[in-house]
N, C-alpha and C positions, 0 to 999 in steps of 0.2 A: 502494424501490430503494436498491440501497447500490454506493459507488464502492469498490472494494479497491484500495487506493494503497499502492504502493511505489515509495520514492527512494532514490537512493547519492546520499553529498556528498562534501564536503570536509575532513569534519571532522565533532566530536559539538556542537560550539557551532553554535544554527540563528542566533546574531547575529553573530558572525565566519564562518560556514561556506555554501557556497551550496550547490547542487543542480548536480548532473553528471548526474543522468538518473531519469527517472518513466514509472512505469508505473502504468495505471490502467482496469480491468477494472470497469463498470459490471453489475451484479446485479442479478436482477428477484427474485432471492428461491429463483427454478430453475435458470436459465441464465444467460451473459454473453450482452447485448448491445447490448455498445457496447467496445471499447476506443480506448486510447493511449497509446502508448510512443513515447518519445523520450530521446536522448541530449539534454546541456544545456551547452552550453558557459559554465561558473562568472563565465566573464571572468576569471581569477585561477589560480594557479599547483596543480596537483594534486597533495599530498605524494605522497612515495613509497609511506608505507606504505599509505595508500588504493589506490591502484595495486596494490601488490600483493594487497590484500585483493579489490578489484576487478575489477582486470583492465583499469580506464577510466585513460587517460592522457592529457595536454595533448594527444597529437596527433588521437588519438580525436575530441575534443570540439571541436576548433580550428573545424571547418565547420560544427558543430552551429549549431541557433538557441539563442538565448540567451533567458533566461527570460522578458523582456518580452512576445518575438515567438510565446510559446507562450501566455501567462499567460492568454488570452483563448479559446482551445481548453479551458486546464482548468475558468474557470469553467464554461463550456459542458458540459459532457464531467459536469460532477460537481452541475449546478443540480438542487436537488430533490431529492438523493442523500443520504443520511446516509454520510460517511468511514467508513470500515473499515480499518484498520490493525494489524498486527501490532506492540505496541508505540505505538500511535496516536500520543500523546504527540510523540513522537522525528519524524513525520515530518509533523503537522499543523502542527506548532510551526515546521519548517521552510518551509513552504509559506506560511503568514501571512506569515511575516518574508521573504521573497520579491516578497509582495503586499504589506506596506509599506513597502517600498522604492523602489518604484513609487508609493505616497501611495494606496492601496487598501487595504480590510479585505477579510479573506476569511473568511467563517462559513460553518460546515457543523457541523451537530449530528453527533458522534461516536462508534466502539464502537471498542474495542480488543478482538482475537482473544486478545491474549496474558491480558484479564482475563473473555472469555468463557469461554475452553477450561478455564482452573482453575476455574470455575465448573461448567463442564457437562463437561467432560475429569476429570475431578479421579485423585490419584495418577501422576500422572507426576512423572518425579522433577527435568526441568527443563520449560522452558517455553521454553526460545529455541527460534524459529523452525526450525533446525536440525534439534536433539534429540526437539523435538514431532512435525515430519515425519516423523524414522526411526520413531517408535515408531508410526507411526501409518501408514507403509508409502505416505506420500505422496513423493512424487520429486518433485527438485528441477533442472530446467534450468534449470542458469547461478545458480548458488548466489553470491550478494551483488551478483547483477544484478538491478537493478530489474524487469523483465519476469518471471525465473523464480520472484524472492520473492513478488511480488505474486501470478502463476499458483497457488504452493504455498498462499498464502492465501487464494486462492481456494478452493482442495481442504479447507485446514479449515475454512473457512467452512460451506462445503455441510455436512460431518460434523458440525459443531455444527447447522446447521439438520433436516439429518434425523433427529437424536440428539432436537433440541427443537421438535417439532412434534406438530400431533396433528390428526385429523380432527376436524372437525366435524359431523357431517351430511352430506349430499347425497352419498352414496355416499362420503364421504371426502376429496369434490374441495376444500372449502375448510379452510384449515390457519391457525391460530392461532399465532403467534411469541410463544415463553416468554422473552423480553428486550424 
C-alpha cells in the first residue's frame, strides 16, 4: 500500500515554513482507496508569493483546522503505507517537522516519483512534476494544489507501475514490483 502525498506551505524551509494544505491518496498498487485532502491553517502569515503560486491565502485557510486537529487523521490515513512523493524529501521533511512540533516522530519508509520516473522514465529532458506530466499527457487539476499534484502523481505512479511489472504465473494475475 502506498500514500501519494502532496503539500503546499509557506515556504521551502520545513523548519520555519508550515503546511497550508495536504492531500493524500492511499494506493493498493491498482487503484486509490482511501483519500484526504484538506486545506491547513499554518497559524502564521501566507507570503504573497506563495499566494500567488498557490492560489491559498490567509483568508482561505482562516477556518481551516489547523495541523494538530488533522495530525491524527494522517497518521491514520498513511499507517502501514509506504510515502509516495514527487520530490519525497520536500514534503516528508515537512510533515515530521509538523509532527515534532507537536513532541511526535513520524516514520513512514519512502519512494520518491521524481527518482523513480528517471529510473524507469529515463530521457526526459526535466523531471518537475509539471514538465513530466506534459510529456507524459497526464493533466493536471489545480496545478500547485495539493489535491491536483498529488491526483497527477498518482497518474505517474500507476505509469511507472504498469511500465514495471510483470506476471508471474496464474494467468498473469500476480505481479512482482521492480522497486
Amino acid at each position: 500500500m502506498f500514500s501519494i502525498v502532496d503539500i503546499e506551505t509557506t515556504g521551502q524551509s520545513a523548519q520555519n515554513g508550515k503546511i497550508t494544505e495536504i492531500a493524500i491518496y492511499v494506493h493498493d498498487g491498482i487503484e486509490i482507496v482511501n483519500s484526504f485532502v484538506s486545506l491547513v491553517n499554518p497559524e502564521c502569515h501566507i507570503p504573497y508569493f506563495i499566494t500567488k503560486l498557490t492560489g491559498i491565502d490567509n483568508k482561505m485557510v482562516a477556518d481551516a483546522p489547523k495541523f494538530y486537529e488533522i495530525a491524527k487523521k494522517i497518521v491514520e490515513v498513511t499507517e502501514g503505507t509506504t510515502f509516495v512523493a514527487h520530490n519525497v524529501s520536500f514534503d516528508y521533511r515537512f510533515i515530521q517537522q509538523e509532527y515534532l512540533r507537536l513532541g511526535y516522530e513520524y516514520k513512514r519508509k519512502t519512494m520518491c516519483t521524481i527518482q523513480l520516473s528517471r529510473k524507469y522514465l529515463p530521457g526526459h529532458p526535466s523531471y518537475s512534476l509539471g514538465k513530466l506530466c506534459d510529456n507524459l499527457a497526464i493533466r493536471i487539476d489545480g496545478r500547485h494544489r495539493a489535491g491536483g499534484d498529488a491526483l497527477a502523481t498518482v497518474r505517474l505512479f500507476e505509469i511507472i507501475l504498469q511500465k514495471h511489472t510483470h506476471p508471474l504465473g496464474n494467468g498473469g494475475n500476480t505481479q512482482q514490483r521492480l522497486f
